[in-house]
Every structure is written in structure tokens, then in C-alpha cells.
mmJSON file of the N, C-alpha and C atoms, coordinates in Angstrom:
{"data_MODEL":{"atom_site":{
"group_PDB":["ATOM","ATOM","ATOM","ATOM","ATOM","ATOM","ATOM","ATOM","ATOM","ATOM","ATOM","ATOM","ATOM","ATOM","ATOM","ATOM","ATOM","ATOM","ATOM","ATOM","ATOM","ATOM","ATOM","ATOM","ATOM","ATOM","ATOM","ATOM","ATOM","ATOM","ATOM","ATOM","ATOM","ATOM","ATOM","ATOM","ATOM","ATOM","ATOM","ATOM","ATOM","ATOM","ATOM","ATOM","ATOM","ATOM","ATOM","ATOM","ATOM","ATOM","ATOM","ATOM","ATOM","ATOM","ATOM","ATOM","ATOM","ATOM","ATOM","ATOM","ATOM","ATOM","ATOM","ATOM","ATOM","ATOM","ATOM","ATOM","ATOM","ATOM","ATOM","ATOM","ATOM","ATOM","ATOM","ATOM","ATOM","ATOM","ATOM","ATOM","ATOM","ATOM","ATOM","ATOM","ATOM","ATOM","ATOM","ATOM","ATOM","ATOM","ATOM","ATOM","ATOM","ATOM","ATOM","ATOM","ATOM","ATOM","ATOM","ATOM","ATOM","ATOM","ATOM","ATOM","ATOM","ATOM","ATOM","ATOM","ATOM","ATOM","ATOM","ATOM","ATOM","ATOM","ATOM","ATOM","ATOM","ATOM","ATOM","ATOM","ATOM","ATOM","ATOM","ATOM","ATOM","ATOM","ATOM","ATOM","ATOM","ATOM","ATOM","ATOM","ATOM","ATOM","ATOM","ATOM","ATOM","ATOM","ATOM","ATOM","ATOM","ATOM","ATOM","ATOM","ATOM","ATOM","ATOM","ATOM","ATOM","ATOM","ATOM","ATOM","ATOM","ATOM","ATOM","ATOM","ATOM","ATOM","ATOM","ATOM","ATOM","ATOM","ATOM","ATOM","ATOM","ATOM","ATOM","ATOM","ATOM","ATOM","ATOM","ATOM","ATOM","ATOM","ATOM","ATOM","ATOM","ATOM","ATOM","ATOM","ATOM","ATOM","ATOM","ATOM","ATOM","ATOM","ATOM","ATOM","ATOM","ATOM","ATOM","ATOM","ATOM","ATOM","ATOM"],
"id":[1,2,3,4,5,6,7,8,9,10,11,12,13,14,15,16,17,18,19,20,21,22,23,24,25,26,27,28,29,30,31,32,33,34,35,36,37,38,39,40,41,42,43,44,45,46,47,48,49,50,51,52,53,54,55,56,57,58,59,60,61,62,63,64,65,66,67,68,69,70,71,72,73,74,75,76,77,78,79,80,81,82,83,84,85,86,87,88,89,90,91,92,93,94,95,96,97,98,99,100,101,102,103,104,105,106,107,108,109,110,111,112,113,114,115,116,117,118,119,120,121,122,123,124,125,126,127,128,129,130,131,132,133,134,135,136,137,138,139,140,141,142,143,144,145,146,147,148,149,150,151,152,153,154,155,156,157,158,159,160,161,162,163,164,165,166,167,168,169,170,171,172,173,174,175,176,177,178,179,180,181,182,183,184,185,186,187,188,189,190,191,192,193,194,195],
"type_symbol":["N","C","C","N","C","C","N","C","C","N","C","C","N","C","C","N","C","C","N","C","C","N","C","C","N","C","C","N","C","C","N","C","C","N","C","C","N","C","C","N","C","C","N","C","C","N","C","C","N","C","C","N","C","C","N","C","C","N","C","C","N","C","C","N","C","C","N","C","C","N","C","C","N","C","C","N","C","C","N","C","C","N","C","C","N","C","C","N","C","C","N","C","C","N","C","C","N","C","C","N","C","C","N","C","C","N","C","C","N","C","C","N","C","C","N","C","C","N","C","C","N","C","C","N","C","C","N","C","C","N","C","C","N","C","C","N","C","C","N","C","C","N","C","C","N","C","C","N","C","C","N","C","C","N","C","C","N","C","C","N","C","C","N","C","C","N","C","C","N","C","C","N","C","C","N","C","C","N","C","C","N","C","C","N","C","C","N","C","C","N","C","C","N","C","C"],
"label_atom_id":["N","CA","C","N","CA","C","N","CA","C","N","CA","C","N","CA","C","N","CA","C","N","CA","C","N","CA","C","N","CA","C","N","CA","C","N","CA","C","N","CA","C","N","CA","C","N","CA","C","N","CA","C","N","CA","C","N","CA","C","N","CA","C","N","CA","C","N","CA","C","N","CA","C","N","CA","C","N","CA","C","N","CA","C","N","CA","C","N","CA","C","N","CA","C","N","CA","C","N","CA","C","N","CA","C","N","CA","C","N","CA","C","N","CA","C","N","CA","C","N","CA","C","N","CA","C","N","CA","C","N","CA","C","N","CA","C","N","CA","C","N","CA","C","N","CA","C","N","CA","C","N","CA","C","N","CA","C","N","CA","C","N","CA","C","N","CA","C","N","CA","C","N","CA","C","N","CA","C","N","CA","C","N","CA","C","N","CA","C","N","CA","C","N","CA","C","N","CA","C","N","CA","C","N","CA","C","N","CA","C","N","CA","C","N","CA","C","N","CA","C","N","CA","C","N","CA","C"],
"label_alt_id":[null,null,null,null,null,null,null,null,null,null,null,null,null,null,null,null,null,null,null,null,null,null,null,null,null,null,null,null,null,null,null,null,null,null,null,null,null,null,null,null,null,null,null,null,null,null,null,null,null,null,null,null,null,null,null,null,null,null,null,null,null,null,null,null,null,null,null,null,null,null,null,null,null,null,null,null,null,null,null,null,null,null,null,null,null,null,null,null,null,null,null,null,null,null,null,null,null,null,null,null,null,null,null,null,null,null,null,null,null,null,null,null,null,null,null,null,null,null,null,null,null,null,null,null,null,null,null,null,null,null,null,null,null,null,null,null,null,null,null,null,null,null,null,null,null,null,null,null,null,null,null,null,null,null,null,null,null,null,null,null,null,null,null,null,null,null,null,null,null,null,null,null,null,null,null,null,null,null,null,null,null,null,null,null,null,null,null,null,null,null,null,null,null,null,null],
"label_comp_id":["UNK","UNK","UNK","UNK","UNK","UNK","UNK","UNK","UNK","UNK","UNK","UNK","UNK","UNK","UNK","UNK","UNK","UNK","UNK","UNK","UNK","UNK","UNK","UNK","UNK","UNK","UNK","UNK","UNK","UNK","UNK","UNK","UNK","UNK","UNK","UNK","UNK","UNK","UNK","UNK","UNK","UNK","UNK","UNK","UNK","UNK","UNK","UNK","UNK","UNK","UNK","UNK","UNK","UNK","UNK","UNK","UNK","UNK","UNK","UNK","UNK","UNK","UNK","UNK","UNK","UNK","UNK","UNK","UNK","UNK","UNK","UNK","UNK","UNK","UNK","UNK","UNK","UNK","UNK","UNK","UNK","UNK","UNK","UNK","UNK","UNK","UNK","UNK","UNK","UNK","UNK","UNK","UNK","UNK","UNK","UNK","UNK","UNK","UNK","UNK","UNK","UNK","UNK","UNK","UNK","UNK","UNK","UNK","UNK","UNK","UNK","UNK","UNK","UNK","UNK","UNK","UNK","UNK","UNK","UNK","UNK","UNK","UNK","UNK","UNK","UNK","UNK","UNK","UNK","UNK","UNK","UNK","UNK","UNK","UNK","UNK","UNK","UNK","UNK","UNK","UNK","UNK","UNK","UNK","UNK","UNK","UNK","UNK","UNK","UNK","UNK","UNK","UNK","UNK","UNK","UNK","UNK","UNK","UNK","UNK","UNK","UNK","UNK","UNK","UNK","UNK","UNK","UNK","UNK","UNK","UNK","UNK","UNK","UNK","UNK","UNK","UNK","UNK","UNK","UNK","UNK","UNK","UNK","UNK","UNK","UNK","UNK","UNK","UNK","UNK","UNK","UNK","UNK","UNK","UNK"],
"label_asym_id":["A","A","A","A","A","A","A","A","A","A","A","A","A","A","A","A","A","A","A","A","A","A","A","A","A","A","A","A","A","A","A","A","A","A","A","A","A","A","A","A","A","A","A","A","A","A","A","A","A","A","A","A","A","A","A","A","A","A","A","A","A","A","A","A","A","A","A","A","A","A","A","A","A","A","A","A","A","A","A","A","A","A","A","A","A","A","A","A","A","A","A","A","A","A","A","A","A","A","A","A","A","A","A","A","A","A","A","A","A","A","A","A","A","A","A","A","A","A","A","A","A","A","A","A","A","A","A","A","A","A","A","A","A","A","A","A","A","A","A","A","A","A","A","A","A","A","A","A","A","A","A","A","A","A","A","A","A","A","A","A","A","A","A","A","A","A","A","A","A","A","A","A","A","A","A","A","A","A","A","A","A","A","A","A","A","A","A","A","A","A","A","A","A","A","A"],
"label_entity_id":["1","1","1","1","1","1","1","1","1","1","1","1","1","1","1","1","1","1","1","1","1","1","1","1","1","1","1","1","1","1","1","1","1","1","1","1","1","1","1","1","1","1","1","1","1","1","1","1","1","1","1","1","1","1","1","1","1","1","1","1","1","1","1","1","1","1","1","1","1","1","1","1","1","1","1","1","1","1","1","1","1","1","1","1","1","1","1","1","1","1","1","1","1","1","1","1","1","1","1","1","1","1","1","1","1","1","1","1","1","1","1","1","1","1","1","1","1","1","1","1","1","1","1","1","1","1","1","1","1","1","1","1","1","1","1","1","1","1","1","1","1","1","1","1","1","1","1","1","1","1","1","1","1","1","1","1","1","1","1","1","1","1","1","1","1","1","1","1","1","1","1","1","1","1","1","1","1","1","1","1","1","1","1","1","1","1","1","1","1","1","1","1","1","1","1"],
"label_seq_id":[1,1,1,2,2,2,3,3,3,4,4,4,5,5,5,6,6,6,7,7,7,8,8,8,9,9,9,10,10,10,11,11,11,12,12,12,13,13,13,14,14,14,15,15,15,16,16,16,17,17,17,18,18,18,19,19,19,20,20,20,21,21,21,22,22,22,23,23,23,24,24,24,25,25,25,26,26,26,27,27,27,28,28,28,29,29,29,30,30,30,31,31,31,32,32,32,33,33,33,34,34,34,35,35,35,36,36,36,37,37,37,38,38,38,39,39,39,40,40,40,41,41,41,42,42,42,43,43,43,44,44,44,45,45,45,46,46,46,47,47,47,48,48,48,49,49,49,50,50,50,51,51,51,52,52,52,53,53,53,54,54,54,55,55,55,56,56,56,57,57,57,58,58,58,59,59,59,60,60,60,61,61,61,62,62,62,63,63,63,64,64,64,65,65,65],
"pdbx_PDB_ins_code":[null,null,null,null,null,null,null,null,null,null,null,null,null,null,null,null,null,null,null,null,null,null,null,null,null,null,null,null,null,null,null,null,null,null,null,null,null,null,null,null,null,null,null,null,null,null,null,null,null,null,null,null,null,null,null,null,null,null,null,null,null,null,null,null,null,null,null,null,null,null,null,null,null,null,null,null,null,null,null,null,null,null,null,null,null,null,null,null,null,null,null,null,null,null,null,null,null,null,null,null,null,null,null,null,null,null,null,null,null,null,null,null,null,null,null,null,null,null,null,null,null,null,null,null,null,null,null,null,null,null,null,null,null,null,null,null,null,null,null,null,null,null,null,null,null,null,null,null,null,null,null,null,null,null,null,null,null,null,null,null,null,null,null,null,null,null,null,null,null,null,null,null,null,null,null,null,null,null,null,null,null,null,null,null,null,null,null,null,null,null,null,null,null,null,null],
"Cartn_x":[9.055,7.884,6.821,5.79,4.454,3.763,3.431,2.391,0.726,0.484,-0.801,-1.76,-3.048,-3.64,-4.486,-4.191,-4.762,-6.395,-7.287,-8.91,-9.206,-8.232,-7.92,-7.163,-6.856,-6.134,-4.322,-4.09,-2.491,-2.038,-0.763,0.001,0.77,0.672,1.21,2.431,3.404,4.258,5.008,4.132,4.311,5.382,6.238,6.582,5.818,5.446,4.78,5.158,6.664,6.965,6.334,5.747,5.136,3.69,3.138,1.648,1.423,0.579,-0.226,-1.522,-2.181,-3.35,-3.809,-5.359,-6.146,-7.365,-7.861,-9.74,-10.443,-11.476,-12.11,-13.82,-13.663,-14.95,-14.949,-15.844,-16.167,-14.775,-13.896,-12.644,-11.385,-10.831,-9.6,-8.519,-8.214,-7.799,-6.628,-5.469,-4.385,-3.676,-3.306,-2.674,-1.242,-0.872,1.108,1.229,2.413,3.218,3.323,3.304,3.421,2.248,0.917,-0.255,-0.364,-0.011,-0.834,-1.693,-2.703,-3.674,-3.953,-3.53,-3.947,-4.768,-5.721,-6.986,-6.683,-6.886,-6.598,-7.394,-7.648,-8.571,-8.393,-7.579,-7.391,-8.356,-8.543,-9.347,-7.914,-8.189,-7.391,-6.68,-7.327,-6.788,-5.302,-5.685,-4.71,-3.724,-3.68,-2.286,-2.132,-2.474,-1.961,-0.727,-1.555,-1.134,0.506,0.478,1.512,2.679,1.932,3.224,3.816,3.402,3.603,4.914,4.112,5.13,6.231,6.222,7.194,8.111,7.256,8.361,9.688,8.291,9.357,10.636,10.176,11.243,12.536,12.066,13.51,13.908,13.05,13.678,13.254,12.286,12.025,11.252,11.209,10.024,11.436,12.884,13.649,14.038,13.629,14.209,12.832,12.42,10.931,10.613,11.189,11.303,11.274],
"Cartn_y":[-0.917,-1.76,-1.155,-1.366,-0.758,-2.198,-2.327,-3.227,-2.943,-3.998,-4.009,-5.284,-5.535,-6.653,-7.497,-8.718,-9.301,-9.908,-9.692,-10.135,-11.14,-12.28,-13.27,-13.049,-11.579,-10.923,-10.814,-11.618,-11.936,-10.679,-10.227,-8.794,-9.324,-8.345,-8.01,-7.187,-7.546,-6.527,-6.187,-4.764,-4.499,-3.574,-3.686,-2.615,-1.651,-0.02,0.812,0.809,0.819,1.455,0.349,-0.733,-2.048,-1.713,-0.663,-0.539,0.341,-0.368,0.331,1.177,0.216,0.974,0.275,1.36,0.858,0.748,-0.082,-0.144,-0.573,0.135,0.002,-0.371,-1.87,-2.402,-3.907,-3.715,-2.892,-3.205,-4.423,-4.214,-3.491,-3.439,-2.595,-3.79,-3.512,-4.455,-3.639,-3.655,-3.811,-4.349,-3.319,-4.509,-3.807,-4.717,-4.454,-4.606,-4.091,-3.978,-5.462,-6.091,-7.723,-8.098,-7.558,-7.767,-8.39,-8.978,-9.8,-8.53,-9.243,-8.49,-8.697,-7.76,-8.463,-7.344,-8.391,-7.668,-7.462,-5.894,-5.966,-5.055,-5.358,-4.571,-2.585,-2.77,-0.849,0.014,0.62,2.252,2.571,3.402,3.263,4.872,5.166,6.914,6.287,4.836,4.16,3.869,3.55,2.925,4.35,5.13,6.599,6.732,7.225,7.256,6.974,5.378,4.599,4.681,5.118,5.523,6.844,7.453,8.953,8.763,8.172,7.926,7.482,6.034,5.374,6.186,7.197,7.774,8.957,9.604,10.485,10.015,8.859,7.965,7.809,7.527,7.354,8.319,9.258,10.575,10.752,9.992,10.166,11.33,11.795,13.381,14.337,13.988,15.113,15.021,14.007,13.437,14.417,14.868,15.034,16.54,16.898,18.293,19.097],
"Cartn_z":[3.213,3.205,4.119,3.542,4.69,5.076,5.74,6.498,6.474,5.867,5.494,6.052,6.001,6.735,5.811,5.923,4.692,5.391,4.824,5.156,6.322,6.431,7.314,8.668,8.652,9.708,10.059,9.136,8.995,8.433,8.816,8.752,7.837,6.422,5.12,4.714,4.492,4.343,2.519,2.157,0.703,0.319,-0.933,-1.413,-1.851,-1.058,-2.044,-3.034,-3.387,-5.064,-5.863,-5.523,-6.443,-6.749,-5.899,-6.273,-7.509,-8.494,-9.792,-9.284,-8.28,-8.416,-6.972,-6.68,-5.267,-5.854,-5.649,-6.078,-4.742,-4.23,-3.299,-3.777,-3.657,-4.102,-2.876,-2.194,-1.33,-0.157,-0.309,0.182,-0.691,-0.426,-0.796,-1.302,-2.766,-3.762,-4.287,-3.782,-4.354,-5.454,-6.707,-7.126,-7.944,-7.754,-8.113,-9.35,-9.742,-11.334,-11.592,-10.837,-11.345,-12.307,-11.482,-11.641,-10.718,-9.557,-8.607,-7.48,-7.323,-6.434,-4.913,-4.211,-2.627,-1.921,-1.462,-1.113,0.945,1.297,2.56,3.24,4.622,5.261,5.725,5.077,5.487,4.668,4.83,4.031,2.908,2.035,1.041,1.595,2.348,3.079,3.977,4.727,5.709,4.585,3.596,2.847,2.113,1.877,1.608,2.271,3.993,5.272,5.158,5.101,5.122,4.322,3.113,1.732,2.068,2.232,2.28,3.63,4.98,5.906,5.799,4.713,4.283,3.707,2.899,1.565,2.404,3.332,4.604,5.319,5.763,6.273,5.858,4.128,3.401,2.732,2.923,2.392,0.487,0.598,-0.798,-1.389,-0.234,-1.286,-1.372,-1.028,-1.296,-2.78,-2.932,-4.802,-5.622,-4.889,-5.822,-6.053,-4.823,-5.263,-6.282],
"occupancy":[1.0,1.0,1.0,1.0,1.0,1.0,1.0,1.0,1.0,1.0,1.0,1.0,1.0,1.0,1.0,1.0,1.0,1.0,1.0,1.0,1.0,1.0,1.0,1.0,1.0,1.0,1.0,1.0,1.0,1.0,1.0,1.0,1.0,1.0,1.0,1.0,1.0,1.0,1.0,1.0,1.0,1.0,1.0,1.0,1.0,1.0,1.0,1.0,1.0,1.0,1.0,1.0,1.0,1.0,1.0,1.0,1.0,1.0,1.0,1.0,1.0,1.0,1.0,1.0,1.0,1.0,1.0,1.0,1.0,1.0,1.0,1.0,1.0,1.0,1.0,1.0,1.0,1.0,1.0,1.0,1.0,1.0,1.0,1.0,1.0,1.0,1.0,1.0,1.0,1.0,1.0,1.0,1.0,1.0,1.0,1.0,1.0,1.0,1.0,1.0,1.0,1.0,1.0,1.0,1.0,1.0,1.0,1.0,1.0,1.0,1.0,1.0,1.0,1.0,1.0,1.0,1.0,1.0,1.0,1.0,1.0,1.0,1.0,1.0,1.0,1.0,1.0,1.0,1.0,1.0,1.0,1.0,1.0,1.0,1.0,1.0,1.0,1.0,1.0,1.0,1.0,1.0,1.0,1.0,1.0,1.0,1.0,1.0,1.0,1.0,1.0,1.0,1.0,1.0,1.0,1.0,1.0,1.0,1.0,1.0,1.0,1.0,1.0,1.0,1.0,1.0,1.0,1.0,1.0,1.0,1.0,1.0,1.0,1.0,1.0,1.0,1.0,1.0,1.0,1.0,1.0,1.0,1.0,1.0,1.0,1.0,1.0,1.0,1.0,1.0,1.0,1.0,1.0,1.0,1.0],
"B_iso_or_equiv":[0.0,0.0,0.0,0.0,0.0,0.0,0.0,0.0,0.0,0.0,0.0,0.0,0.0,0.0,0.0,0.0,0.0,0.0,0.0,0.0,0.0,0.0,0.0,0.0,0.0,0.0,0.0,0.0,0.0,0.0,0.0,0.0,0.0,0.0,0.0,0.0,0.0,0.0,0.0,0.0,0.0,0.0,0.0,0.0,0.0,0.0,0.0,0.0,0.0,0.0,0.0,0.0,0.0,0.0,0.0,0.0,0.0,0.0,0.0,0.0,0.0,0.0,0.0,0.0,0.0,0.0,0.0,0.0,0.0,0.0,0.0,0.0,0.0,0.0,0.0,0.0,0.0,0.0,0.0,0.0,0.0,0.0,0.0,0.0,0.0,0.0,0.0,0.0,0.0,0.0,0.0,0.0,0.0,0.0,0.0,0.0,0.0,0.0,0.0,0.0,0.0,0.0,0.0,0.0,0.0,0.0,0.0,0.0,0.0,0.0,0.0,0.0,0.0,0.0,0.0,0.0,0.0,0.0,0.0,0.0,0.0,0.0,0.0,0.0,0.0,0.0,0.0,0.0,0.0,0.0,0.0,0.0,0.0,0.0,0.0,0.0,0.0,0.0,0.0,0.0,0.0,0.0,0.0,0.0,0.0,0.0,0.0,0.0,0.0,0.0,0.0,0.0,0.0,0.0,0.0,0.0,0.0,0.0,0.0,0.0,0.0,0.0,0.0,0.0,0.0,0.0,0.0,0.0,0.0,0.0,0.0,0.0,0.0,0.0,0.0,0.0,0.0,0.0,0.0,0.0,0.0,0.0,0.0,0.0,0.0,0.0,0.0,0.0,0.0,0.0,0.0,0.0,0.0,0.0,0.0],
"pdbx_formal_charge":[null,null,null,null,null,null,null,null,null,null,null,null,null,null,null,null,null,null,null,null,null,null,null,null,null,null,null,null,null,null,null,null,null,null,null,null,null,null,null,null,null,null,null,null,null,null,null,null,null,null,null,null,null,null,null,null,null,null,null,null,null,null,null,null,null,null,null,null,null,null,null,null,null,null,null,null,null,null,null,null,null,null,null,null,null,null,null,null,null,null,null,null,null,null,null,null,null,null,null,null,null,null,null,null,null,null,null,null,null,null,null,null,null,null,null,null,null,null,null,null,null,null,null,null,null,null,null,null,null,null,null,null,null,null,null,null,null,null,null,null,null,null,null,null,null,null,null,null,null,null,null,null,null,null,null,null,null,null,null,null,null,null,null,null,null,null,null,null,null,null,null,null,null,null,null,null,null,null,null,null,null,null,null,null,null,null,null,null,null,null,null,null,null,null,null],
"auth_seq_id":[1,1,1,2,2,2,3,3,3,4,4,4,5,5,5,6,6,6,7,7,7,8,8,8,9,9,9,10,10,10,11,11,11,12,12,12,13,13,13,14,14,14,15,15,15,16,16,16,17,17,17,18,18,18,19,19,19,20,20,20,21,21,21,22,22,22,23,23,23,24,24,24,25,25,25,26,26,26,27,27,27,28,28,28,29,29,29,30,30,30,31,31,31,32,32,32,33,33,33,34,34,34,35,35,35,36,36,36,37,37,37,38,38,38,39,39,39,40,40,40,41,41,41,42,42,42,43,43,43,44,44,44,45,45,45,46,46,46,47,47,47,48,48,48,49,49,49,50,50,50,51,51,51,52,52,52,53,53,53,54,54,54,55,55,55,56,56,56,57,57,57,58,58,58,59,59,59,60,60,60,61,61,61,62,62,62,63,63,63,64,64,64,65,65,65],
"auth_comp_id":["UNK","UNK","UNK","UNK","UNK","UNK","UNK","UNK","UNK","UNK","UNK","UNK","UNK","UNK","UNK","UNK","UNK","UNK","UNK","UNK","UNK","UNK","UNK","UNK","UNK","UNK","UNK","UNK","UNK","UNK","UNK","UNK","UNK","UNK","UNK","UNK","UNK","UNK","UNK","UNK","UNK","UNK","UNK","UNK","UNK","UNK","UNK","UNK","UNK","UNK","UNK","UNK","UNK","UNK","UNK","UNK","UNK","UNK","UNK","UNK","UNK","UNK","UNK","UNK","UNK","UNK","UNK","UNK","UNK","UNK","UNK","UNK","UNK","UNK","UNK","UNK","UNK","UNK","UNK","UNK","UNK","UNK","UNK","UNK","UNK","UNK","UNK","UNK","UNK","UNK","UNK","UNK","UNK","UNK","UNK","UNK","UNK","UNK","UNK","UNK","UNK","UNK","UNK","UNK","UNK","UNK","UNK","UNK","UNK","UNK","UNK","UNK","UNK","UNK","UNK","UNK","UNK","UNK","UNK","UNK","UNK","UNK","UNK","UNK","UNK","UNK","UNK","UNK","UNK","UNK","UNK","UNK","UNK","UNK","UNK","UNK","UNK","UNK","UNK","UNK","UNK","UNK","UNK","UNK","UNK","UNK","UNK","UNK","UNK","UNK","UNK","UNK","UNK","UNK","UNK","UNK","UNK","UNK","UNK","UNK","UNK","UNK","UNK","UNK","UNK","UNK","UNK","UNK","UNK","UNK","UNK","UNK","UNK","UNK","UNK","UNK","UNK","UNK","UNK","UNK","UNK","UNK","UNK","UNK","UNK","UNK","UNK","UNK","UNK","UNK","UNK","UNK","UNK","UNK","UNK"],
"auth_asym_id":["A","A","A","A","A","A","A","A","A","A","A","A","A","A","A","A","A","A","A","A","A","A","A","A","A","A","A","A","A","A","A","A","A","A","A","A","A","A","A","A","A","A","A","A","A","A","A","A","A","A","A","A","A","A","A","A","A","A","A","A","A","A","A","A","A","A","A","A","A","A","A","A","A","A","A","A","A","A","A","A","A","A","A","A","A","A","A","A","A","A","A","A","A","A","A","A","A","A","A","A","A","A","A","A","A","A","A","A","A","A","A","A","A","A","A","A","A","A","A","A","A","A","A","A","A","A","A","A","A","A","A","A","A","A","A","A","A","A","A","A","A","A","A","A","A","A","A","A","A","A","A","A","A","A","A","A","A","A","A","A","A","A","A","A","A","A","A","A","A","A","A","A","A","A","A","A","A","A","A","A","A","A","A","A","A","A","A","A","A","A","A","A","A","A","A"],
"auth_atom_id":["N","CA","C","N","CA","C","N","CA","C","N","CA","C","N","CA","C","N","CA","C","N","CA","C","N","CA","C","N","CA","C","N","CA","C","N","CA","C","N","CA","C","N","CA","C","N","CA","C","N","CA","C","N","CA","C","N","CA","C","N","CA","C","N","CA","C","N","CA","C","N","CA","C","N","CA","C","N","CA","C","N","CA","C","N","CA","C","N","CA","C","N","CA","C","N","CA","C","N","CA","C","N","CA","C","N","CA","C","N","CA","C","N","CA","C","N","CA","C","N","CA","C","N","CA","C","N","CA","C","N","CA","C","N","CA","C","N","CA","C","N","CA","C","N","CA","C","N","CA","C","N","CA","C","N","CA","C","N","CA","C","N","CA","C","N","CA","C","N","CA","C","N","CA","C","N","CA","C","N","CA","C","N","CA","C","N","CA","C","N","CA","C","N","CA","C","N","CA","C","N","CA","C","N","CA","C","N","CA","C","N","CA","C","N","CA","C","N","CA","C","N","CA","C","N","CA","C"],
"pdbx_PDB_model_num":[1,1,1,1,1,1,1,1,1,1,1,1,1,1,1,1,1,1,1,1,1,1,1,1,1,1,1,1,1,1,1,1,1,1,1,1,1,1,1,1,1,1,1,1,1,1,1,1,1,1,1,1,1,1,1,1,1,1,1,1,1,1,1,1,1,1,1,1,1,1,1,1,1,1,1,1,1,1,1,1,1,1,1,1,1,1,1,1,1,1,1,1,1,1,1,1,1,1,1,1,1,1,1,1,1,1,1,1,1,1,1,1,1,1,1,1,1,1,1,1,1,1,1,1,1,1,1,1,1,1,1,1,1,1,1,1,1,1,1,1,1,1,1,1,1,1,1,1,1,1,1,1,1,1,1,1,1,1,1,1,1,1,1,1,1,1,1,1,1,1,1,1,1,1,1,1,1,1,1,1,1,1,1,1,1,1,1,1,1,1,1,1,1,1,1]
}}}
């Protein structure tokens, strides 16, 4: 899970593998394979950041090779 911040300031905690897509208009709009959308205050470079870290963590870029 990465941690993310929702507009209201409350700390978010997402599955990356759930994200479809990022749209940055003019906040940063998340939205998951569900289709639900959550809009949060990071730069879309910061939830990059976060996936990539996440994915290191668990060792997921060795599957990818």
C-alpha cells in the first residue's frame, strides 16, 4: 500500500496494483480498476515516487525482468 493525502488532509492508504490511470486537472485524480476515483494532493511525479518504492520493497521489478 502507498499512502496518499486526500484534499481534506486525511492520510490515504492505496493499492498501486488498483490504479488505471492519473489525471492531473488541476488536482490529481486517481482512479482504480473499480472505477472509483480519489482525488489527492500529491504531484503525480510523488505517487510515481511511491509505486516504484513500493514495487522495490516487494521485490516486484525482479518478476519483470
Amino acid at each position: 500500500m502507498i499512502e496518499v493525502t486526500r484534499l481534506n488532509g486525511k492520510k490515504y492508504w492505496i493499492n498501486p496494483h488498483q490504479i488505471e490511470s492519473m489525471e492531473n486537472n488541476p488536482d490529481l485524480t486517481l482512479t482504480l480498476l473499480s472505477g472509483k476515483k480519489v482525488v489527492v494532493m500529491e504531484k503525480p511525479e510523488q505517487v510515481v515516487d511511491k509505486i516504484v518504492e513500493y514495487r522495490r520493497r516487494i521485490g516486484g521489478f525482479h518478476q519483470e525482468l
